[in-house]
C-alpha positions in Angstrom: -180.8 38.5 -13.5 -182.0 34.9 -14.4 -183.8 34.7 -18.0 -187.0 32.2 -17.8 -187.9 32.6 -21.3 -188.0 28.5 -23.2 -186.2 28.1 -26.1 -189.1 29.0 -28.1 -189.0 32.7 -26.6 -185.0 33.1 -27.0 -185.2 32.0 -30.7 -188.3 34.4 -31.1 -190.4 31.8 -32.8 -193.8 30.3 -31.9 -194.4 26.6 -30.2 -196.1 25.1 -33.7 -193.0 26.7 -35.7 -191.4 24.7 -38.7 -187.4 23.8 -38.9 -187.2 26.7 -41.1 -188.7 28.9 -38.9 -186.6 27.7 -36.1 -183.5 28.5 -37.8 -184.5 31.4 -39.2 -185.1 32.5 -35.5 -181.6 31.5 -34.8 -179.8 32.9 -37.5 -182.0 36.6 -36.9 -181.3 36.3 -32.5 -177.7 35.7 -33.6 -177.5 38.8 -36.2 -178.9 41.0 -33.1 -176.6 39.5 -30.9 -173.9 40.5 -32.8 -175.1 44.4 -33.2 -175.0 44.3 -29.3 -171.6 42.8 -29.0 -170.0 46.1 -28.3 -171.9 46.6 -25.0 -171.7 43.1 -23.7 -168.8 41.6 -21.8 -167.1 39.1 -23.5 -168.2 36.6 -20.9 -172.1 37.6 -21.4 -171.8 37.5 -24.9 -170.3 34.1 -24.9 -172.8 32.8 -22.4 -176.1 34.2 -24.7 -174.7 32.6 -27.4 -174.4 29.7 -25.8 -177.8 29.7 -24.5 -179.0 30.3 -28.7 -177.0 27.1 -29.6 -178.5 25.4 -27.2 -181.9 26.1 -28.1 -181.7 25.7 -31.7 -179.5 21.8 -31.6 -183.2 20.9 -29.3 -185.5 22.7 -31.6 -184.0 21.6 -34.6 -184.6 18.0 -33.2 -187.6 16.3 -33.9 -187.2 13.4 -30.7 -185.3 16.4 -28.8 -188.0 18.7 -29.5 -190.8 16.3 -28.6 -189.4 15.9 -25.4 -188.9 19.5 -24.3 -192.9 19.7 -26.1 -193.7 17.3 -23.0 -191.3 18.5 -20.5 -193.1 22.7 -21.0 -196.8 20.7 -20.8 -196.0 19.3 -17.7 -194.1 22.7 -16.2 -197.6 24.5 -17.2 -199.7 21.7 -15.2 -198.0 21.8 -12.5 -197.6 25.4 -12.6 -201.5 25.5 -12.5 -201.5 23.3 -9.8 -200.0 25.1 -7.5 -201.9 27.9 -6.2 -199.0 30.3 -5.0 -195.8 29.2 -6.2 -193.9 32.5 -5.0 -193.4 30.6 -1.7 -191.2 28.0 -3.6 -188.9 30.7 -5.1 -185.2 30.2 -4.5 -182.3 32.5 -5.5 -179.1 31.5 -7.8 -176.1 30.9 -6.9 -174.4 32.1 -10.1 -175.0 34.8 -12.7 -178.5 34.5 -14.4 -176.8 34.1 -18.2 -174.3 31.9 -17.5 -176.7 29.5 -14.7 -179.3 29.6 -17.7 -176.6 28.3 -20.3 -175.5 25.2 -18.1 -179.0 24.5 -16.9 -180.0 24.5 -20.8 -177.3 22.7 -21.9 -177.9 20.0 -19.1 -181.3 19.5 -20.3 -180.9 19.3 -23.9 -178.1 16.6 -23.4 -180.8 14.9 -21.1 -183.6 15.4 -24.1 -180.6 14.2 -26.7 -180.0 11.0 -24.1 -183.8 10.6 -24.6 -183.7 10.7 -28.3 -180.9 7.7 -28.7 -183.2 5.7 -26.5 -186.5 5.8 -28.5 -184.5 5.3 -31.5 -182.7 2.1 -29.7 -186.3 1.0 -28.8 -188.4 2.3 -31.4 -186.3 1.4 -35.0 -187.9 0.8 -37.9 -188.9 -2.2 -38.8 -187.0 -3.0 -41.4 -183.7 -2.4 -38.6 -185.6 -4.5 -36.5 -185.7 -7.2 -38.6 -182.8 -7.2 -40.1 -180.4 -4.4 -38.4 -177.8 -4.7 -35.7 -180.4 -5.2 -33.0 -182.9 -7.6 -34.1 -181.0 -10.1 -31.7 -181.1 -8.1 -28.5 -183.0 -8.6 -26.2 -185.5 -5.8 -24.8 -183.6 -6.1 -21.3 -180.2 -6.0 -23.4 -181.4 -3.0 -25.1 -182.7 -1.2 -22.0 -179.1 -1.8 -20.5 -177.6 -0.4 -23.6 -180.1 2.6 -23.4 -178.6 3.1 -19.7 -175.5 3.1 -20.5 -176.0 5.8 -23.0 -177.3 7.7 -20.3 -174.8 7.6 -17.9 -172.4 8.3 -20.5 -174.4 11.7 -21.3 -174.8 12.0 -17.7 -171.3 12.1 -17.2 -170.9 14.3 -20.0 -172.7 16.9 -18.4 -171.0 16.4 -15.0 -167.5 16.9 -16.0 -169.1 19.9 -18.8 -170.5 21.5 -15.7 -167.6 21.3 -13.5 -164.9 22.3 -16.3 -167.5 25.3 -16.6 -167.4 26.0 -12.9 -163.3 26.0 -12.6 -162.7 28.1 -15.3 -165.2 30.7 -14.0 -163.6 30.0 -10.5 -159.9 30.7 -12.1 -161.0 33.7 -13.5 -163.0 35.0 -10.3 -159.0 34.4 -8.9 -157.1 36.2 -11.9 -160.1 39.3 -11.4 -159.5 39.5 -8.2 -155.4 39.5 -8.2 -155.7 42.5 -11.1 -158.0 43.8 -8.8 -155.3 43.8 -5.9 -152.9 44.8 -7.9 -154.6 48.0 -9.5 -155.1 48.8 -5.7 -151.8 47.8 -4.5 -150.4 50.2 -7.2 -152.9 53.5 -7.0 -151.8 53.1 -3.0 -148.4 53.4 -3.9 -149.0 56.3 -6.7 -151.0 58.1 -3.6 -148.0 57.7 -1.5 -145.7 59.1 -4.1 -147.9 62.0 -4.5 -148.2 63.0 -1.2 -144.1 62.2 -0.7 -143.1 64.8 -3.8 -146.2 66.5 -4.2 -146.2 65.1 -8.4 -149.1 62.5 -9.2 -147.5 59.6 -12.2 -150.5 58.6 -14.5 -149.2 54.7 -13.8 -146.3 52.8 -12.3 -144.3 52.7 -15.2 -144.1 56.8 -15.2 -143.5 56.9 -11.3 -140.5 54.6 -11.9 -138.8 56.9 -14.8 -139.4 59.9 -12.1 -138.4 58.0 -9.4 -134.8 57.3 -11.4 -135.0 60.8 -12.6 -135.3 61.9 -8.9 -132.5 59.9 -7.6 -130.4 60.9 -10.4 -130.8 64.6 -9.2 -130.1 63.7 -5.9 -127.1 61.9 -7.1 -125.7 64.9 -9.1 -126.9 66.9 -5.9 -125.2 65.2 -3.6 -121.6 65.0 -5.7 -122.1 68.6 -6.3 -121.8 69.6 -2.4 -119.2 66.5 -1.8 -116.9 68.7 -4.4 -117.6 71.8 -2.9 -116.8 71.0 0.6 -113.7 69.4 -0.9 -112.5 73.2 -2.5 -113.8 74.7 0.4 -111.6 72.5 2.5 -108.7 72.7 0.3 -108.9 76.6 0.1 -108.9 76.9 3.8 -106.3 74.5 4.6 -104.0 76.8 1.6 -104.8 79.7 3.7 -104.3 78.4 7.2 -100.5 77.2 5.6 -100.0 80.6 3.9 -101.1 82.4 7.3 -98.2 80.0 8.9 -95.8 81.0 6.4 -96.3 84.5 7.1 -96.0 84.3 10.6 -92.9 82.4 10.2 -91.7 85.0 7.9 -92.5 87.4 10.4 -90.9 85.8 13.3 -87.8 85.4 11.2 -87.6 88.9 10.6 -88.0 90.2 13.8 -85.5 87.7 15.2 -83.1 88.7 12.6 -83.5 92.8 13.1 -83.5 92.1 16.9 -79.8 90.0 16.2 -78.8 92.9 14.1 -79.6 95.3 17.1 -77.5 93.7 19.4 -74.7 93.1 17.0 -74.9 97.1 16.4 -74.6 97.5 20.1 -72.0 95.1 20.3 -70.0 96.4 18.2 -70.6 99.9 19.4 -69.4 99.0 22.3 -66.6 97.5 21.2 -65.4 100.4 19.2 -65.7 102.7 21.9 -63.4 100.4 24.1 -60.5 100.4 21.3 -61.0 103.9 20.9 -60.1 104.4 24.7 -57.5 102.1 24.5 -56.1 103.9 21.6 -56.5 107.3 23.7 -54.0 105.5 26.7 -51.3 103.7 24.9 -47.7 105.0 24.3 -46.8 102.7 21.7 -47.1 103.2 18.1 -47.7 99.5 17.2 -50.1 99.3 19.4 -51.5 102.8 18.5 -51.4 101.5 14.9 -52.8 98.1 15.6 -55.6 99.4 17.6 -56.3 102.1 15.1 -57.0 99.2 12.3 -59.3 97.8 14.5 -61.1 100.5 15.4 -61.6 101.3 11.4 -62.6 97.8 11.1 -65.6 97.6 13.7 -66.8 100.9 12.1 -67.0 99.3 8.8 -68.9 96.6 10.0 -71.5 98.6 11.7 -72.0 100.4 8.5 -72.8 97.1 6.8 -74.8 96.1 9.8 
């Protein structure tokens, strides 16, 4: 909201005050400025003390002072001149403190601008006759007195526009903190409604983040190991149930041999025995009678 109080009102001292007065307004607005510090921004802190500087360096002033004097009497006739002024009202641009510090600082540089030209124009006498302008010229002097206008003028130009980049840098650097608080609660949201856990900040969602995927990590080699045992345990027992029924075949391949060598031999034995029972001769008798003894021995070991 824009402040119209003068620099009389903001240094809480009346029109007709003295220099002491005016600083003693100064140094007392300053003292209460400082209590409120703790509930102003930094920016609006800076900005009212700006605007206290600014009217104590014109009210300290004599020339300065005389000037803003006329400038406020001719504010109030015109004010009184006007009949409804609301009509004329127009709205800033810029915050109230910080429109009212430039716009004060841009008049007390004019009122100081002022001030060097009635004391180039209106210097002692004693300066004037002897000083370092008794040989100028009045139009010289009136082109010096320009000069030191523009210079002032200037001043207050580039003052203004340094003012007006720094606030426009830091509207850019508020806004990109802005972004990124909203770019990061977004991405807190999202985690929270992805695991159901809410991290105070982004720092804390990145520890349980790495936490998370170190679990999963330890999950995952946890069930790559087990499928490995399980795998290794079923190929042992498909090999041992292999083994076994290649054991078995064996055995069954060997009792069935067995079999038939029992038969074959049986039968064997019973043809030497008849043969034995028909033959006349005793060395064949005998012969076929060691053979016969001989098959029966193997089909006890059989």
């Amino acid at each position: 909201m824009k402040d119209n109080r003068n620099l009389y009102e903001l240094l809480g001292v009346r029109p007709q005050a003295t220099q002491t007065e005016v600083r003693t307004g100064y140094r007392l607005e300053l003292e209460a400025l400082e209590a409120q510090r703790a509930t102003l921004s930094a920016q609006e802190f800076n900005d009212r003390v700006q605007l206290l500087r600014v009217a104590f360096t014109t009210l300290n002033d004599p020339i300065s002072r005389a000037g803003y004097d006329a400038d406020l009497d001719a504010a109030a006739k015109a004010a009184a001149a006007v009949p409804y002024s609301g009509a004329l009202a127009t709205t800033a641009s810029v915050s109230g403190a910080r429109a009212d510090a430039l716009g004060l600082r841009a008049d007390a540089l004019a009122l100081r601008a002022d001030a060097l030209m009635a004391r180039a124009d209106i210097a002692p006498s004693g300066l004037r006759g002897d000083g370092l302008f008794s040989d100028w010229s009045p139009a010289l002097r009136r082109l010096v007195s320009s000069a030191v206008l523009l210079l002032v003028v200037l001043g207050v130009v580039v003052g203004v526009s340094r003012c007006a980049t720094k606030s426009a840098r830091d509207q850019i650097e508020l806004r990109e903190a802005q972004e990124r608080r909203a770019a990061e609660q977004a991405m807190l949201q999202d985690y929270y409604q992805t695991y159901g856990v809410r991290p105070a900040n982004r720092a804390e969602m990145e520890l349980m983040e790495a936490e998370r995927r170190r679990k999963e990590n330890a999950e995952r080699q946890a069930a790559t190991e087990n499928r490995r045992v399980e795998e290794e345990q079923r190929r042992w027992e498909e090999e041992s149930r292999r083994r076994g029924e290649e054991a078995s075949r064996n055995v069954q391949a060997a009792m069935e041999a067995a079999r038939e060598e029992q038969q074959r031999l049986k039968l064997e034995a019973e043809q030497v025995a008849l043969e034995i029972s028909l033959t006349n001769n005793d060395a064949d008798r005998k012969r076929l009678q060691l053979r016969l003894r001989q098959l029966k021995e193997r089909m006890r070991d059989e």
